[in-house]
C-alpha positions in Angstrom: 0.0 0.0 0.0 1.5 3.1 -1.0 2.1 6.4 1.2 -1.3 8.3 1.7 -0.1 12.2 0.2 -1.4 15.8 0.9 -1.6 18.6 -1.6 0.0 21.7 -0.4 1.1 24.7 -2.4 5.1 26.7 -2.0 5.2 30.2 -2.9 7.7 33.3 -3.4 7.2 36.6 -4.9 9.7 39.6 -5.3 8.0 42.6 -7.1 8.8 41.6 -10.8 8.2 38.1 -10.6 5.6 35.4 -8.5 5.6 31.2 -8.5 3.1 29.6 -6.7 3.9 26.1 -6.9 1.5 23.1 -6.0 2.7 19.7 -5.0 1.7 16.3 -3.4 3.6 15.2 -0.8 3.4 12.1 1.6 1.6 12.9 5.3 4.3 14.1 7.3 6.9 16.2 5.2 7.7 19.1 7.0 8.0 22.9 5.9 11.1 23.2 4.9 11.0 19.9 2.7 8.5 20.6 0.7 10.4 23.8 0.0 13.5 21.7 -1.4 10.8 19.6 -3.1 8.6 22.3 -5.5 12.1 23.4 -6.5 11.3 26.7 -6.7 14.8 27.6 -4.9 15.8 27.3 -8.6 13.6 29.3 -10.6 14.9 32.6 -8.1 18.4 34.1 -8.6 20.0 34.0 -5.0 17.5 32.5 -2.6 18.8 30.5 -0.3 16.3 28.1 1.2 18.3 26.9 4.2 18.9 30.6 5.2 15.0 31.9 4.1 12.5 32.2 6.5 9.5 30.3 6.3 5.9 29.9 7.4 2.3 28.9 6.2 -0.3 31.1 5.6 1.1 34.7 6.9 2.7 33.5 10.4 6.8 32.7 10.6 7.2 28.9 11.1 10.2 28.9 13.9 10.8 25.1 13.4 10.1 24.8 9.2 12.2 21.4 9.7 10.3 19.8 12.6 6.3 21.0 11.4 5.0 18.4 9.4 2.2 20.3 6.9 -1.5 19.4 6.6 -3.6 19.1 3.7 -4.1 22.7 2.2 -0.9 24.1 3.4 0.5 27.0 2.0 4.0 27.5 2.4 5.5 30.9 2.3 9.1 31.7 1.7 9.9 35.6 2.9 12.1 37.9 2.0 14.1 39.6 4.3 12.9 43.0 5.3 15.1 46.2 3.4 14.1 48.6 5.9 12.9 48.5 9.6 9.1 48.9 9.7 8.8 51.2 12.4 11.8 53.4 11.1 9.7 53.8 8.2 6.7 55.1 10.0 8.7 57.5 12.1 10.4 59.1 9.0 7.3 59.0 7.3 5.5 61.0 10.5 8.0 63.7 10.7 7.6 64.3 6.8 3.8 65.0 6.8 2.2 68.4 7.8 1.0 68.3 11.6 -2.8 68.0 12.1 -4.1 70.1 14.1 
């Protein structure tokens, strides 16, 4: 009897270009396995999978090699941030006119 598999979908963007990649895997591969597996570490110039941070669905996965995926999974492979979020919003307040 063969291994039962899960469909769950790998994807990375960067503002000129987008792969969402779907793939079935057997119950039990973890995060950053099905990562290696769509292959889409190849199709990006300079991503490096076992430095990238991962997650599923929006939150940061702190353990992509220990959590196994479920059915439905969508594993998300960010890019690191070029400029500190809050930074941003402070230079951005002291730009705009005062409201009164």
């Amino acid at each position: 009897m063969s291994e039962p598999l899960i469909t769950v979908e790998v994807t990375y963007a960067l503002p000129n270009k987008q792969r969402l990649i779907s793939l079935r895997v057997p119950v039990g591969t973890t995060v950053f396995d099905a990562a290696r597996q769509s292959g889409i570490g190849d199709e990006f110039e300079g991503l490096d999978l076992e430095r990238a941070t991962l997650g599923i669905f929006g939150k940061v996965e702190p353990n992509p090699r220990q959590r196994a995926l479920q059915e439905g999974d969508r594993v998300e492979i960010y890019r690191p941030l070029t400029a500190d979020p809050k930074e941003t919003r402070k230079a951005r307040a002291k730009k705009s006119p005062r409201q009164g």
